[in-house]
C-alpha positions in Angstrom: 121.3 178.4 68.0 123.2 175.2 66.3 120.9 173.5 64.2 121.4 170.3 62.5 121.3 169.6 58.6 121.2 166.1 58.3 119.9 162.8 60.7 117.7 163.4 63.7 117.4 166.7 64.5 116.9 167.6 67.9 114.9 170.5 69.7 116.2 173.4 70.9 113.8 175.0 73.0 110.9 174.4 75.0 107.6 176.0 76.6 105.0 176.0 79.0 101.5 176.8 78.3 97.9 176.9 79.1 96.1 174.3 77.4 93.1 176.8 76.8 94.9 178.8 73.9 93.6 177.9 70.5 96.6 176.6 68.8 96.8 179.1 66.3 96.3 182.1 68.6 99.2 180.7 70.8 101.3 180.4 67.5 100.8 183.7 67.3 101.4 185.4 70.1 104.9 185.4 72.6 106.1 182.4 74.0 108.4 182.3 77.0 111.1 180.0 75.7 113.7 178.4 77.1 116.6 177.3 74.9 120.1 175.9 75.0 122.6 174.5 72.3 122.7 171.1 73.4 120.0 169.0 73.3 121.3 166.8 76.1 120.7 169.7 78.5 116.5 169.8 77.7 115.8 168.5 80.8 118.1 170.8 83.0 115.8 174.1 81.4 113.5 175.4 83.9 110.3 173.9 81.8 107.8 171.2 83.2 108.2 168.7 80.7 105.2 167.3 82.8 102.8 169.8 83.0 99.4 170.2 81.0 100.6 171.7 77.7 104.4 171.5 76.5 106.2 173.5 73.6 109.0 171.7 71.6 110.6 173.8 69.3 113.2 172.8 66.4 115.2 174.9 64.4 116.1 173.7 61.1 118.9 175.8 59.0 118.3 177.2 56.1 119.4 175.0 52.7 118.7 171.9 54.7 116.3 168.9 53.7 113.0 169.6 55.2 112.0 166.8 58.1 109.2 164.7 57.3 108.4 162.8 60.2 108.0 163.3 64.2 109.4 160.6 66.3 109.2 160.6 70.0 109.6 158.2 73.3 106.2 155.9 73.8 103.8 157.9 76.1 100.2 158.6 76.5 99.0 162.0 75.6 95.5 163.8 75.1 96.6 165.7 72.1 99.5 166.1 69.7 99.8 168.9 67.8 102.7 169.3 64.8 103.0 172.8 63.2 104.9 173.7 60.5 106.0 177.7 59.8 105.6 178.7 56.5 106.5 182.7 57.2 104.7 185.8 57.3 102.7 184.5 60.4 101.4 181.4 58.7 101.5 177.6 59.9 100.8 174.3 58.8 99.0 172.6 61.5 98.2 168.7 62.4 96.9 167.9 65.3 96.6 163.9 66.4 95.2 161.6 69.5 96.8 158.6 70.5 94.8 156.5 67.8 96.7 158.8 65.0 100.3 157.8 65.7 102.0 154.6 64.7 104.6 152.6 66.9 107.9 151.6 65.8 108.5 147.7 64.9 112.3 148.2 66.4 112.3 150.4 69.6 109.5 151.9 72.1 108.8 154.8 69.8 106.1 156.8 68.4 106.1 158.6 65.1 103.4 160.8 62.8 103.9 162.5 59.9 104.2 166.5 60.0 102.2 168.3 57.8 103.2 169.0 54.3 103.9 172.8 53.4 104.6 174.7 49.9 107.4 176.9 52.1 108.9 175.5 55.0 110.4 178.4 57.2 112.9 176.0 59.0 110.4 176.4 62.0 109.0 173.7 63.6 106.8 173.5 66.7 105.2 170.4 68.4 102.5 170.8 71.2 101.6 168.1 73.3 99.0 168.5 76.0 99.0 166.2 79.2 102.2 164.2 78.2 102.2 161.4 80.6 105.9 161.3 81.4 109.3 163.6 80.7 111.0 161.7 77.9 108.0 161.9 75.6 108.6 165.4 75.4 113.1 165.9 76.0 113.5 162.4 73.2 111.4 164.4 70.5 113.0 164.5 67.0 112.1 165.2 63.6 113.3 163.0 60.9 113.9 163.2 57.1 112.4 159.6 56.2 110.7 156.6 58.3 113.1 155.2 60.6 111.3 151.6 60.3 111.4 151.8 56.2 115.3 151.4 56.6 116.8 148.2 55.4 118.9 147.9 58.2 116.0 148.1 60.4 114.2 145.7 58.6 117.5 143.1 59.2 116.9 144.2 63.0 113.2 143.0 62.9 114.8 139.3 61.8 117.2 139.1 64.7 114.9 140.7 67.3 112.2 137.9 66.2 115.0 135.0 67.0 116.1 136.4 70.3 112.5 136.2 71.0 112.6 132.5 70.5 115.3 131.9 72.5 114.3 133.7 74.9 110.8 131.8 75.1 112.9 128.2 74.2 113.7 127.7 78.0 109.9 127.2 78.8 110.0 124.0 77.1 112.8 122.9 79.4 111.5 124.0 82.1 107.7 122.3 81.5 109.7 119.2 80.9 112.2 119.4 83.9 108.7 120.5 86.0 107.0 117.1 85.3 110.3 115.1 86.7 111.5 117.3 89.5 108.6 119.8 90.7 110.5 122.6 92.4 109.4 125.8 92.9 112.6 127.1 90.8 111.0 125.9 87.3 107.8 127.4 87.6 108.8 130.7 88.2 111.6 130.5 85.8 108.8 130.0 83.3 107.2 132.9 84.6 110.0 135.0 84.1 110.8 133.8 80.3 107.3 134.3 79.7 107.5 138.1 81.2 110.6 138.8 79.7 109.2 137.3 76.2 106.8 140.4 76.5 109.1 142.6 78.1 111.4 142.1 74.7 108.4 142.1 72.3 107.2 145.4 74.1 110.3 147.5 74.4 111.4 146.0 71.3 109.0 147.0 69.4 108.5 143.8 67.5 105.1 143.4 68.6 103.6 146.3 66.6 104.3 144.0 63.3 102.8 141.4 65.2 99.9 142.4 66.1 97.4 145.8 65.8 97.3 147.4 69.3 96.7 151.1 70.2 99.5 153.1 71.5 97.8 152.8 74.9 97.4 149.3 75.1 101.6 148.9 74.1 102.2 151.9 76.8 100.5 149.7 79.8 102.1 146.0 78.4 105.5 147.9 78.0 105.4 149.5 82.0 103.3 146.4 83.4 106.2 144.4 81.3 109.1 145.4 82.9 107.8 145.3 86.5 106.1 141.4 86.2 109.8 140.8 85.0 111.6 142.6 87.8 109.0 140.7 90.3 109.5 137.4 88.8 113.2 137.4 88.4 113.1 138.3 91.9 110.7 135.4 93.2 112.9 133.1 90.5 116.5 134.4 92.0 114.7 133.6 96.2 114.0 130.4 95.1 116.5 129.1 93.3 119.4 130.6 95.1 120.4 127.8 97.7 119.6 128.5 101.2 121.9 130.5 103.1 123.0 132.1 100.4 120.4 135.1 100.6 119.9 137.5 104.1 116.2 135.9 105.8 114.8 139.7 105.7 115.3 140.1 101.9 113.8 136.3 101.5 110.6 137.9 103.5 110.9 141.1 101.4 110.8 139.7 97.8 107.5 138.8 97.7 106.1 142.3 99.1 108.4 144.4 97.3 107.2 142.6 93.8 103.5 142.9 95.0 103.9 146.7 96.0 105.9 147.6 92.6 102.6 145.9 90.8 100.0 148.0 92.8 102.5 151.6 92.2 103.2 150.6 88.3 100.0 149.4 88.1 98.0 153.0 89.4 100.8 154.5 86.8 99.8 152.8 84.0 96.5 153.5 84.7 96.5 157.1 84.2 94.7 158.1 86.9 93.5 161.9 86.6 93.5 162.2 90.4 97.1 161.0 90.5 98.9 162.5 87.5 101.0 164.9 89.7 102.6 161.6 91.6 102.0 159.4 88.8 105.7 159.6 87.7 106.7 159.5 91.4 104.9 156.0 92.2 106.1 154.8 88.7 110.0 155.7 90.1 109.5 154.2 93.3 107.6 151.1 91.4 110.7 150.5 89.5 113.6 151.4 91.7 113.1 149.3 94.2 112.7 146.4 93.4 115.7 147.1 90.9 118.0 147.8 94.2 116.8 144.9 95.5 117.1 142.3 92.3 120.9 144.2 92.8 121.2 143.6 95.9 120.1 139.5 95.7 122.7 139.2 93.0 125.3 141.0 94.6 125.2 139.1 98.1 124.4 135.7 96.1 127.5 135.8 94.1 129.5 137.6 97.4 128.7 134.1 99.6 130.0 131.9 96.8 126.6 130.7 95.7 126.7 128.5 92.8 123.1 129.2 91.5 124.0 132.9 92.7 127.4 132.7 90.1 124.9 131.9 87.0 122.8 134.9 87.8 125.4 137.0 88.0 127.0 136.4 84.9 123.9 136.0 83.0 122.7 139.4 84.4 125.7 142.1 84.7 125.1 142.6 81.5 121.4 143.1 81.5 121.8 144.7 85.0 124.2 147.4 83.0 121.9 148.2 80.1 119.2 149.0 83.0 121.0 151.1 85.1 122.8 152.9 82.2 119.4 154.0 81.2 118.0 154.9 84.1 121.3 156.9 85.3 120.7 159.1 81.6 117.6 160.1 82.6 119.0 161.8 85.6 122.6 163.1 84.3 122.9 166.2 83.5 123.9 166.7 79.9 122.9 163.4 78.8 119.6 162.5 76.7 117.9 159.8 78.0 118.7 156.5 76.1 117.0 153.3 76.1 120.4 151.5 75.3 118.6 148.8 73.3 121.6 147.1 71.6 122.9 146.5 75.3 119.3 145.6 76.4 119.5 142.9 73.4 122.8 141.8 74.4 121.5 141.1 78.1 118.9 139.6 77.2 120.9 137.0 75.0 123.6 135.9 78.1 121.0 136.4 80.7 118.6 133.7 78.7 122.0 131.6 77.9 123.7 131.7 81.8 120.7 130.8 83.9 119.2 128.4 81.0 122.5 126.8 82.5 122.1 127.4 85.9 118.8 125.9 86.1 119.9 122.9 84.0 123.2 122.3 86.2 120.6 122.9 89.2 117.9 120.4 88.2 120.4 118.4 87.6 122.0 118.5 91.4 118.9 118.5 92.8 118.0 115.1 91.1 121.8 113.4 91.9 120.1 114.0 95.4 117.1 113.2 95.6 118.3 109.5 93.4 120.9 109.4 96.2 117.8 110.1 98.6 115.5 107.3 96.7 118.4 105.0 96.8 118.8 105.2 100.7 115.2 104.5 101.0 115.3 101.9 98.9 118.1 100.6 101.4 116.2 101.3 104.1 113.2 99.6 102.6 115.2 96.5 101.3 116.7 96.1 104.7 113.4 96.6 106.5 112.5 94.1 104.1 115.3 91.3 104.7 117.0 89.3 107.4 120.5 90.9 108.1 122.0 87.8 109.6 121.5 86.0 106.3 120.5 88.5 103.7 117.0 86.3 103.2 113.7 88.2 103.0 110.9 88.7 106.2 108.1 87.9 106.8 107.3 92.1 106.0 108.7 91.0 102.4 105.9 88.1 101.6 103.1 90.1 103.4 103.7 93.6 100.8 104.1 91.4 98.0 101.5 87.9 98.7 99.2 88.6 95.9 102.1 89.7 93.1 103.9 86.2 94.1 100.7 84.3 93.0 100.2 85.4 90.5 103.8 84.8 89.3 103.3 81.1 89.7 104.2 80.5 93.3 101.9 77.6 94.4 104.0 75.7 96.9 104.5 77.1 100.5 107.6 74.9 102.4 107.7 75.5 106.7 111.6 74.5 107.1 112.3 74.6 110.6 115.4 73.2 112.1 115.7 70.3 115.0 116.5 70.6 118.4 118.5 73.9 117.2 118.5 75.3 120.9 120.8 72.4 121.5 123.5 73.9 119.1 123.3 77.4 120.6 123.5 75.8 123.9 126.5 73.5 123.5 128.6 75.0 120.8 127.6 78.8 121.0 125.8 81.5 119.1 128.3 82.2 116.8 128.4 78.4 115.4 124.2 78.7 115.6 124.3 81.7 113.4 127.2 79.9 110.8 124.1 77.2 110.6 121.8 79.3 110.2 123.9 81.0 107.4 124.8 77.4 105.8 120.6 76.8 105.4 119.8 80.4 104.0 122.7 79.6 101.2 121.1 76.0 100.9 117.8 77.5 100.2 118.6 80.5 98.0 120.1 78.1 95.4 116.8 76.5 95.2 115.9 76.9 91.5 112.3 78.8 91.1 112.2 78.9 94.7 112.1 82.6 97.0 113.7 81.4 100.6 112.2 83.9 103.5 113.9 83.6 106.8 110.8 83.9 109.8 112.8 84.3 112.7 114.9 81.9 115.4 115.7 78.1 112.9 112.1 78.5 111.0 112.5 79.5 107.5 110.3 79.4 104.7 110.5 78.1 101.1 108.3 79.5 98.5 108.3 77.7 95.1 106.6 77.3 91.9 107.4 74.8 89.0 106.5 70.9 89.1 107.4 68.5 91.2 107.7 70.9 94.3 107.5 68.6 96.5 110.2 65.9 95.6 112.2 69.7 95.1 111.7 70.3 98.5 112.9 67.2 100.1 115.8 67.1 97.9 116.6 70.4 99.4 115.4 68.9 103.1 117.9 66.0 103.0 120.8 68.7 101.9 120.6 70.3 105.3 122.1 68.2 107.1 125.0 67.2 105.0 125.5 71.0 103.6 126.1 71.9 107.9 128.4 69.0 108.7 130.8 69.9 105.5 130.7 73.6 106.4 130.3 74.1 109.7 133.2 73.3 112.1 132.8 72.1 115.7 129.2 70.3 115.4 129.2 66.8 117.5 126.1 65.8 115.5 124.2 66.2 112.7 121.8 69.1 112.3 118.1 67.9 110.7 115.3 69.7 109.3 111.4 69.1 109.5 109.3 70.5 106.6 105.8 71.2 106.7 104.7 72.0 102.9 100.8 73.0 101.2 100.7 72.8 97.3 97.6 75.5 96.6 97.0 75.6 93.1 96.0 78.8 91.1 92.5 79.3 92.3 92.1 76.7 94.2 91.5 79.0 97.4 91.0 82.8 95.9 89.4 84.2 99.2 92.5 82.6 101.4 95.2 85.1 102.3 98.7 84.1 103.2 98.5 83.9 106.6 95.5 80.9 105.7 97.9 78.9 103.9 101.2 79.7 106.1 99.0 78.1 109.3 98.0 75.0 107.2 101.7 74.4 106.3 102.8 75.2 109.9 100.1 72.8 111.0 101.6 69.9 108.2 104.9 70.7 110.1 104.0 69.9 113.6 102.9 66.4 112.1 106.4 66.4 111.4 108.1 67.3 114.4 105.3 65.2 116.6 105.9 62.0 114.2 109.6 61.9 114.7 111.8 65.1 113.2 113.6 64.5 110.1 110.9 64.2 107.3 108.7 66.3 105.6 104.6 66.0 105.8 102.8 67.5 102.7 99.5 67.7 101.3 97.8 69.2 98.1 94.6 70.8 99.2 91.5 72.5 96.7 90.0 74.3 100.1 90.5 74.2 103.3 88.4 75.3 107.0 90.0 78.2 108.7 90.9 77.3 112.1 92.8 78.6 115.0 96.7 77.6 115.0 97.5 74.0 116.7 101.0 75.7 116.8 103.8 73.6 117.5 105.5 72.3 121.1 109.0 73.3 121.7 111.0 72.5 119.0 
């Protein structure tokens, strides 16, 4: 057998056996095992790395520094037993529970120390009963000092801790970017930093020098980790993707395959007695298929020329790698299974990076559109709001916004209606009626302090504020006429107006709405039309009697 003298020294052999033997007695008597010469080939030997008790033997040559410490893969187990030969027969022997081992700060390992001996034999046998997956037992090494003492590994703890922060940092964004644009997108991309925030501090490691948690409790956040991640990258890619871009039966899909991979993890983690033969089995299935399908969605998103789809895929081929080039050395032949942490790192850094920038340039189209959506409402609205023949506001405009205007000031409510106005369509043609009309709107826009509303037909309606409203609005009244005849061609007479105009002071009528004061001033200007035409009839009023309208003859 090849045996190594310095670094990690790997096992050479392994056993079955029944878990009933006292320790000692089965250290003494035959064991059937099975060896090779390379340790990558532990898991091709015809052993149940699974079963109730496991062997792992290591051969250490003669000469060599003696290991110190065991170091294994993170997994449950109901008893670990490290014994040391010293010849002649005799052994050292420690055995440990779950509560006697101590978790790496840099990687999803376990390590205990071996027992100390007077006369190491170079033999070296670990026993583990009920290991609760494979790698536990085929990633077993002995080392010469505590990995997590090293310097190096110290300096890994530092940069580990700031990718954690960055990879957390996008939740701020995204709590901010929720509260202006609440799409679905954001709150599950919080979900997923928040998942793969654990995820990292889990499989990193990190979070056994953050915090004291049994080896259990890290076992179930590490497996109950990586599949919230998986499901919530998966609900983050089916909503943030734009439609189309994704096939309708892997939209429906998503959400069951993410629920299921919960419930099969989930009954994993749990270490079920009942179900330890299929426990690895539902843990597979857990995790590879929603891994084919989180493929799959960024495969066919970045295949139909998705945009969101294009940040996702550059942020995860690199992640995406890492996690397939650890799962495929668990199943190749020759290889020993290897987290590939450094590229896991690395994934984690551009996946953070690339879809922190695909969410940003997405929140950022999706507002461009829904400003250019407010803005054609606001169109809408302003035109529902305003005359298009001569841009002046409705009578929908002063109705939303009566009780704002008074309280602004506006006191003075001018009826301008236009005489005998049929008699201009009639003899000179709609198109000269509508330049008049036109010619009055401009006449009573440029009314200083004044808002000019357009009612319909020649009636308009003059809404001021200020003093001396009333010798205002005549001045504008006797502009009319003179305003059409300079800029309207074709008229064979003059064109006068009649104004019917209601000072109501602040509070002089606080229960009065504006349809109260608009029928007083239409009353005021049938006085006006019924005295003659051409003048304006006004009054000042504290209160008035609500009465039915004494609208106006024919104009």
């Amino acid at each position: 057998m090849q045996a190594q003298s310095d670094g990690p020294r790997y096992p050479t052999c392994l056993a079955n056996a029944e878990p009933q033997i006292p320790i000692r007695t089965l250290l003494a008597g035959p064991i059937d095992w099975h060896c090779t010469d390379d340790p990558g080939r532990l898991k091709q030997l015809t052993v149940n790395a699974e079963a109730e008790r496991v062997l792992v033997r290591f051969s250490i040559a003669a000469g060599a520094e003696q290991p110190r410490y065991f170091v294994s893969r993170l997994g449950e187990f109901a008893s670990l037993t490290l014994a040391v030969g010293e010849g002649g027969g005799n052994w050292q022997v420690r055995s440990l529970s779950t509560d006697d081992v101590k978790g790496m700060p840099t990687e999803p390992s376990i390590i205990a120390r071996l027992p100390s001996t007077r006369q190491a034999s170079g033999q070296y046998v670990v026993i583990i009963d009920r290991p609760s997956h494979a790698p536990l037992v085929i990633n077993s090494q002995l080392q010469d000092s505590d990995p997590s003492q090293d310097p190096a590994v110290q300096h890994g703890l530092l940069l580990i801790a700031i990718l954690l922060g960055m990879v957390l940092l996008p939740i701020v964004f995204d709590i901010t970017f929720y509260r202006v644009l609440r799409e679905t997108f954001l709150a599950w991309h919080i979900a997923m930093a928040a998942s793969f925030g654990l995820l990292l501090s889990v499989r990193s490691g990190i979070i056994n020098a953050l915090f004291d948690i049994s080896i259990e409790t890290w076992r179930v956040l590490l497996i109950m980790g990586l599949t919230v991640s998986i499901g919530s990258a998966m609900m983050f890619m089916r909503s943030f993707i734009e439609p189309g871009k994704l096939s309708g039966w892997a939209l429906r899909a998503i959400p069951w395959i993410a629920v299921g991979s919960i419930i099969l993890t989930g009954l994993h983690a749990l270490s079920i007695p009942a179900l330890r033969d299929v426990s690895t089995t539902l843990h597979m299935i857990g995790v590879m298929v929603p891994y084919l399908m989180l493929t799959f969605v960024i495969l066919q998103a970045a295949w139909r020329r998705s945009r969101a789809g294009l940040y996702v895929f550059i942020g995860w081929l690199p992640l995406m790698t890492s996690s397939w080039g650890g799962i495929v050395t668990n199943f190749m032949p020759g290889v020993r299974p290897d987290d590939m942490l450094t590229a896991f790192y690395i994934g984690m850094l551009t996946e953070m990076i690339a879809t922190a920038m695909g969410v940003g340039d997405r929140f950022m189209t999706l507002k461009r559109e829904r400003d250019v959506a407010r803005a054609e409402v606001s169109e809408l609205d302003e035109l529902s709001n305003s005359d298009p023949l001569t841009g002046l506001l409705n009578r929908r405009a002063i109705d939303a916004r009566f009780d704002e205007l008074r309280a602004e000031g506006y006191d003075t409510f001018a009826v301008v209606d236009l005489d005998h106005f049929k008699r201009v369509n009639d003899t000179h043609g709609h198109d000269t009626g509508d330049a008049v009309l036109r010619t009055v709107a401009s006449i009573l826009s440029q009314c200083p302090q004044c808002l000019a509303f357009r009612f319909g037909g020649e009636e308009f309606l003059l809404l001021m504020k200020g003093d001396q409203s009333e010798a205002r609005a005549e001045a504008v009244r006797q502009s009319i006429p003179v305003r059409i005849a300079r800029e309207v061609d074709g008229l064979d007479h003059m064109v006068t107006a009649s104004i019917g105009l209601v000072v109501v002071p602040q509070g002089a009528l606080p229960n009065s709405g504006f349809a109260d004061i608009y029928r007083h001033a239409d009353r005021l200007l049938y006085e006006a039309k019924e005295t003659g035409r051409n003048r304006m009839v006004s009054e000042r009023v504290r209160s008035f009697r609500r009465r039915s309208s004494d609208r106006r003859a024919a104009a």
